[in-house]
C-alpha positions, 0 to 999 in steps of 0.5 A: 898717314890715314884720316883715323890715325890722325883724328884719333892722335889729335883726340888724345891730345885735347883730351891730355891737354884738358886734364893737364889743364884741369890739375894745373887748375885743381892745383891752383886752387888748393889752400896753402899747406903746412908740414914739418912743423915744430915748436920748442920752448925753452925757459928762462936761466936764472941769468938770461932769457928764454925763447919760444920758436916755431918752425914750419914749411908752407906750400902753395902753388901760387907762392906764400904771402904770409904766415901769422903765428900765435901760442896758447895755453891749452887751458885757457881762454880759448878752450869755451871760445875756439879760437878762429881764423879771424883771431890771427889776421892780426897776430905776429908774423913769422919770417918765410924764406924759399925752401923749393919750387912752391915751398917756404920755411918760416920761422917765428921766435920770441925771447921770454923773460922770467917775468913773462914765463911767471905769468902764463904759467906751466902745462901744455900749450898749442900753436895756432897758424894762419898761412896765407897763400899769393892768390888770397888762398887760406889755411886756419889751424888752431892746432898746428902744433902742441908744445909744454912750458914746464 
């Protein structure tokens, strides 16, 4: 092989070894991401409870550590005060299992009791979110998803 051929094939090595390394890098910098998301309320029956459950799938490269999970009313306190990522460090936690290579579905449900479901009320409501990936990594989302209790 002559000298060219062999600098020139070493060249485009270093060079798609170094992009290959600048996305794994990239990749791994990326905050945990969130889709698929739902939220369904369902109202207490005169002879038992309701629920409230919210869905979502987390991707983060590094793994997910957790996702903390709190419902709002879309006309209440955090209207004049938005809600912050600070807010939901200390909210419930939803429970995660593996849904792919750097994927987790997690799942948050509640049961509501008549008593509950008189106190907050009817009309819209949010989902706010706080997914935390393995390497530190956030993502905040006051409105992650838009649920009515009527």
């Amino acid at each position: 092989m002559s000298r060219r051929i062999i600098l020139g094939s070493a060249a485009a090595l270093v060079i798609l070894g170094g992009a290959g390394a600048f996305a794994m890098a990239h990749a791994e910098g990326q905050p945990p991401a969130l889709k698929n998301s739902t939220a369904r309320y369902s109202a207490p029956a005169a002879e038992g409870e309701g629920s409230f459950t919210f869905t979502t799938d987390v991707r983060a490269v590094s793994g997910v550590r957790s996702l903390q999970v709190l419902a709002w009313p879309a006309a209440g306190p955090f209207t004049k005060n938005p809600l912050t990522e600070k807010d939901l460090v200390g909210a419930d936690p939803a429970t995660c299992k593996p849904a792919g290579e750097d994927t987790v579905r997690c799942t948050y449900k509640v049961t509501v009791s008549a008593s509950e479901a008189a106190e907050s009320g009817t009309g819209r409501w949010h989902v706010a979110t706080l997914a935390t990936a393995d390497n530190g990594d956030t993502s905040f989302n006051d409105k992650t998803a838009t649920f009515t209790v009527g």
